[in-house]
ZAVOFI-749638 format. One record per residue: residue number from 1; residue in three letters; chain; x, y, z of N, C-alpha, C, O in turn. Coordinates in Angstrom, 1 decimal. Atoms other than C-alpha are relative to their C-alpha. Layout:
[NUM; 'ALA'; 'A'; [X; Y; Z]; [X; Y; Z]; [X; Y; Z]; [X; Y; Z]]
...
! end
This chain:
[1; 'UNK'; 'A'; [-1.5; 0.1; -0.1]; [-55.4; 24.6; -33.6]; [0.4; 0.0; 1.5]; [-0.1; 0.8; 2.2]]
[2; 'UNK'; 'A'; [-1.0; -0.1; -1.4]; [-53.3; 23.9; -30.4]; [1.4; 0.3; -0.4]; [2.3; 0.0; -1.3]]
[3; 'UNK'; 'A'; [-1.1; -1.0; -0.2]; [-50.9; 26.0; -29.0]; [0.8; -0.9; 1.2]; [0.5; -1.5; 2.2]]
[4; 'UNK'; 'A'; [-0.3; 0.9; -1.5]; [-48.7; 24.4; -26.9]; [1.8; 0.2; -0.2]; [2.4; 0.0; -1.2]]
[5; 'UNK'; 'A'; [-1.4; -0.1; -0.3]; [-44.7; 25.0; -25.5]; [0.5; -0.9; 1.0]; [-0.1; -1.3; 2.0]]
[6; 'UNK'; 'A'; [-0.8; 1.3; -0.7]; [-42.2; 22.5; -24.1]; [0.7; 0.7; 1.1]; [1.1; 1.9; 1.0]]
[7; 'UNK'; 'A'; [-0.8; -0.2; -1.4]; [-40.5; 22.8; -20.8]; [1.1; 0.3; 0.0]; [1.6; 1.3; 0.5]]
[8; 'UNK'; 'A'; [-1.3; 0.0; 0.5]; [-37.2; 22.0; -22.1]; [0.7; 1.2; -1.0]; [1.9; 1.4; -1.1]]
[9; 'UNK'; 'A'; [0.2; -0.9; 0.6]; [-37.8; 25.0; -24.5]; [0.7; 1.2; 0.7]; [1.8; 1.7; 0.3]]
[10; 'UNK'; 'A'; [-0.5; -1.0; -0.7]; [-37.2; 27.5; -22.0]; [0.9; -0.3; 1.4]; [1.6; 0.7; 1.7]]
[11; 'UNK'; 'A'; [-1.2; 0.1; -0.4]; [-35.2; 25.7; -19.3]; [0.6; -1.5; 0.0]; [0.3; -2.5; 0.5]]
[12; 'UNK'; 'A'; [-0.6; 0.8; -0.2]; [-32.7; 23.9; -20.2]; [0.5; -1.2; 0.5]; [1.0; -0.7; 1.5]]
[13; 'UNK'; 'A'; [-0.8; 0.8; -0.8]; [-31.2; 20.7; -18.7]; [-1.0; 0.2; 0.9]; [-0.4; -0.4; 1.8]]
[14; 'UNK'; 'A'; [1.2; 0.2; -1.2]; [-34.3; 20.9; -16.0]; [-0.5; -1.2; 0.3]; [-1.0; -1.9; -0.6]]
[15; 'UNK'; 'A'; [0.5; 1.6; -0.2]; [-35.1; 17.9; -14.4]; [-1.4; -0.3; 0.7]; [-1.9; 0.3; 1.6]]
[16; 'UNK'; 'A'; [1.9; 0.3; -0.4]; [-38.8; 16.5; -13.7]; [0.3; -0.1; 1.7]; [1.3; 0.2; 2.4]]
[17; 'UNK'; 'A'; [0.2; 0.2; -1.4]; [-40.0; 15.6; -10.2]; [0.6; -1.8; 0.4]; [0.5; -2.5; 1.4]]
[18; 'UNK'; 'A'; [-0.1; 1.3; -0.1]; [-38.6; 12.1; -11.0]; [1.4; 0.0; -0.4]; [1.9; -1.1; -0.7]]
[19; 'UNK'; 'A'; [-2.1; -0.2; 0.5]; [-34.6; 13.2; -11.9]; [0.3; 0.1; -1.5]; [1.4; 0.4; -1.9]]
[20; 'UNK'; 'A'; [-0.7; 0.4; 1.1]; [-34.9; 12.7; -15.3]; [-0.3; 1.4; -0.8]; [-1.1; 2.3; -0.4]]
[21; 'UNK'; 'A'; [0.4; -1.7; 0.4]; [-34.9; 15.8; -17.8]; [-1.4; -0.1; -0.2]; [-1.8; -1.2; -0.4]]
[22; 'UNK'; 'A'; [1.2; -0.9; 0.1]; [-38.2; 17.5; -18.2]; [-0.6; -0.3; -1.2]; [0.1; 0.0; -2.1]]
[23; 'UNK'; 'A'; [0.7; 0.3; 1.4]; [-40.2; 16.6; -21.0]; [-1.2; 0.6; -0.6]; [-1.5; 0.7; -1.8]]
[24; 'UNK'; 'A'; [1.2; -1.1; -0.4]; [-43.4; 18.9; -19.9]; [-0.3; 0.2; -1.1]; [0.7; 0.6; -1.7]]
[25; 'UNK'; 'A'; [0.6; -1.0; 0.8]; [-45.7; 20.1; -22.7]; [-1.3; 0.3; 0.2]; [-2.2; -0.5; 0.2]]
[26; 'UNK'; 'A'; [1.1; -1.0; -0.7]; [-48.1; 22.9; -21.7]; [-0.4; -0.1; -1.5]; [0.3; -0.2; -2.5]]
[27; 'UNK'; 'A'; [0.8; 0.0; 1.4]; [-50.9; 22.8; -24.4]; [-1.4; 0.3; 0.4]; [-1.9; -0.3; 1.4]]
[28; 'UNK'; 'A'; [0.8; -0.9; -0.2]; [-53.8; 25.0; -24.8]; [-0.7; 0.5; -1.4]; [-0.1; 0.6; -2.5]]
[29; 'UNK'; 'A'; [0.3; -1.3; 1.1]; [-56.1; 27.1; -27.1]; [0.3; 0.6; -0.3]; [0.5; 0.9; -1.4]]
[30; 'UNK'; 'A'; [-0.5; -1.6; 0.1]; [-55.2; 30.1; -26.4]; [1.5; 0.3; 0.4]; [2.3; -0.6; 0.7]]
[31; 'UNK'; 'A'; [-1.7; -0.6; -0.6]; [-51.8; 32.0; -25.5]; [-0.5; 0.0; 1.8]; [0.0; -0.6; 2.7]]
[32; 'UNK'; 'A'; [0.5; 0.2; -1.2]; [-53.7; 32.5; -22.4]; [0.4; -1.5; 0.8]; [1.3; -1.8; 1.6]]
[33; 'UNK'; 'A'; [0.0; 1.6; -0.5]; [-54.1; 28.7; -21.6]; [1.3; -0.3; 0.0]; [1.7; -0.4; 1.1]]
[34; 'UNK'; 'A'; [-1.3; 0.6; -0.1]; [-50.7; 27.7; -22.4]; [0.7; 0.7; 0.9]; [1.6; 0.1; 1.6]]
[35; 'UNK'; 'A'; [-1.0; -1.1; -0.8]; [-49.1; 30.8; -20.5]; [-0.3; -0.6; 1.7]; [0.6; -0.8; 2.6]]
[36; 'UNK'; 'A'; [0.2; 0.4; -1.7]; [-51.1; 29.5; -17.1]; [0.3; -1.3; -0.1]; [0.5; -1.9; 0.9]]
[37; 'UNK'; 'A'; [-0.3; 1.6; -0.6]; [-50.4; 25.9; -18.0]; [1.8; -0.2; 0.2]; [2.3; -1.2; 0.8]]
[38; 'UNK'; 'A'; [-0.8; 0.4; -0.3]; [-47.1; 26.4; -18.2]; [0.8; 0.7; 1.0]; [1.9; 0.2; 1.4]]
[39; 'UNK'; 'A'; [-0.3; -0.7; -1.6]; [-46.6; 28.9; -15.1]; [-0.3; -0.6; 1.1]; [0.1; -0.2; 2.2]]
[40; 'UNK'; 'A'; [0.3; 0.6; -1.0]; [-48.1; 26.4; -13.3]; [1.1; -0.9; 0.1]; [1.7; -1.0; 1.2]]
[41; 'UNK'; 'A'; [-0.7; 0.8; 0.2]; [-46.1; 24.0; -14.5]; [1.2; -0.2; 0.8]; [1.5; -1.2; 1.6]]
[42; 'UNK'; 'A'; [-1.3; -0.4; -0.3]; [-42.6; 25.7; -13.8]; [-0.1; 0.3; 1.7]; [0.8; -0.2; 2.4]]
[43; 'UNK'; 'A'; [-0.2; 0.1; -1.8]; [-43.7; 26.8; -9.8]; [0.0; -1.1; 0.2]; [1.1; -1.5; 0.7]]
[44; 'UNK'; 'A'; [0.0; 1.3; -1.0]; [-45.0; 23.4; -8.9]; [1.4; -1.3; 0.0]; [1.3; -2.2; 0.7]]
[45; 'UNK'; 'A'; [-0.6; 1.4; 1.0]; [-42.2; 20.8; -10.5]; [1.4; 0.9; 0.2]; [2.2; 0.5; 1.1]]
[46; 'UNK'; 'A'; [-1.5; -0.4; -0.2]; [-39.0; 23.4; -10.8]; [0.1; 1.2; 1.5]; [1.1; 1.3; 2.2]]
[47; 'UNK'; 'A'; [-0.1; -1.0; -1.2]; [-39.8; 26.2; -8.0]; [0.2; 1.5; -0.8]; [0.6; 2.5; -0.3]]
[48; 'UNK'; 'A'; [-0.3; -1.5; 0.8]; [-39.5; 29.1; -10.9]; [-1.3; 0.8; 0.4]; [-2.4; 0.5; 0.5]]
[49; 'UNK'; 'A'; [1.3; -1.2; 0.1]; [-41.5; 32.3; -10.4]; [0.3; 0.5; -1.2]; [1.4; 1.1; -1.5]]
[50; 'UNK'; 'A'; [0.5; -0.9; 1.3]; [-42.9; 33.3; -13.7]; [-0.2; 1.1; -0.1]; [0.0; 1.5; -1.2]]
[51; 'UNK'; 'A'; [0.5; -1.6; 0.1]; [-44.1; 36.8; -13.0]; [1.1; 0.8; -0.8]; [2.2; 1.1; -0.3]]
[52; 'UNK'; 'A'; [-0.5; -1.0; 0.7]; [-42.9; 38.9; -15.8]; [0.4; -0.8; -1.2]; [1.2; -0.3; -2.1]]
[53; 'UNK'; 'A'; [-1.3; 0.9; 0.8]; [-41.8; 35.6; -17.9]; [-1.4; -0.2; -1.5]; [-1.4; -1.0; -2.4]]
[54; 'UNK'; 'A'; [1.1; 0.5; 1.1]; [-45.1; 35.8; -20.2]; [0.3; 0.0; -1.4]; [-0.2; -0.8; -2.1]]
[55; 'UNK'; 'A'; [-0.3; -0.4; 1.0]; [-43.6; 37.3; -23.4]; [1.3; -1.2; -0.5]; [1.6; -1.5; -1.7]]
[56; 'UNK'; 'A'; [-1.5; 1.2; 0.1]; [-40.3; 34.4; -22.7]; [-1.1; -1.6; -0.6]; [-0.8; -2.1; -1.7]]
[57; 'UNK'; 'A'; [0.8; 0.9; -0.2]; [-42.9; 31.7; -22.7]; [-1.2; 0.3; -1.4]; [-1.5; -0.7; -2.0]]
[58; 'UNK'; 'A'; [0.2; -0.3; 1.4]; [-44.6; 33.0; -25.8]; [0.6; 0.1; -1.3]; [0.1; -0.4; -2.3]]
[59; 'UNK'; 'A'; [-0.6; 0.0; 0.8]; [-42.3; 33.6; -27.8]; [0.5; -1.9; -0.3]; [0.8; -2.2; -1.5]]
[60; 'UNK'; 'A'; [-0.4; 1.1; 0.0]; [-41.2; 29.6; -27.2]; [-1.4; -0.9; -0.7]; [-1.4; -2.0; -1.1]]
[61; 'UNK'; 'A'; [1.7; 0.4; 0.1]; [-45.0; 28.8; -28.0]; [-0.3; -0.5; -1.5]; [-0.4; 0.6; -2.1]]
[62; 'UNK'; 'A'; [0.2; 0.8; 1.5]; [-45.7; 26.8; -31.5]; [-1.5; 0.0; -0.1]; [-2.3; 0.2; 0.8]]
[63; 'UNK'; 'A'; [1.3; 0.5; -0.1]; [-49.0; 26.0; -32.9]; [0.1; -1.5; -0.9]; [1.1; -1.7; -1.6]]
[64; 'UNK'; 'A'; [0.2; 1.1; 0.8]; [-50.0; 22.7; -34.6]; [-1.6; -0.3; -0.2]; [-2.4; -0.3; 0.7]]
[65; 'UNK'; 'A'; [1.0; 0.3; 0.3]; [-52.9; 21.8; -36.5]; [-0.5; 0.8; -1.0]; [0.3; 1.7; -1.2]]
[66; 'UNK'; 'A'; [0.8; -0.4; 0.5]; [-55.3; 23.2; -38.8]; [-0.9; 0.6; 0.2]; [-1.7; 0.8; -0.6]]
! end
């Protein structure tokens, strides 16, 4: 199964490194994996500090698959 949460999920109206909105999906095995792929995500591309934002970011987190 993959775990995986969308950018747009948690902020809003956010726009990529290219102007247009954000389309980002952090995808992962674990909650682990997705949590750093998408902390990474949010510093490099929006300038967000995540620290403290792990339970925000889980909670947005889906799975798919079998």
């Amino acid at each position: 199964m993959v775990r995986f949460v969308r950018c747009n999920a948690l902020l809003s109206l956010a726009l990529d490194s290219a102007g247009k909105g954000c389309r980002y999906i952090a995808k992962a095995d674990t909650d682990d994996g997705v949590v750093k792929d998408m902390s990474e995500h949010m510093n490099s591309v929006h300038g967000v500090d995540v620290n403290g934002q792990r339970e925000t970011i889980l909670l947005s987190t889906k799975t798919h698959g079998s």
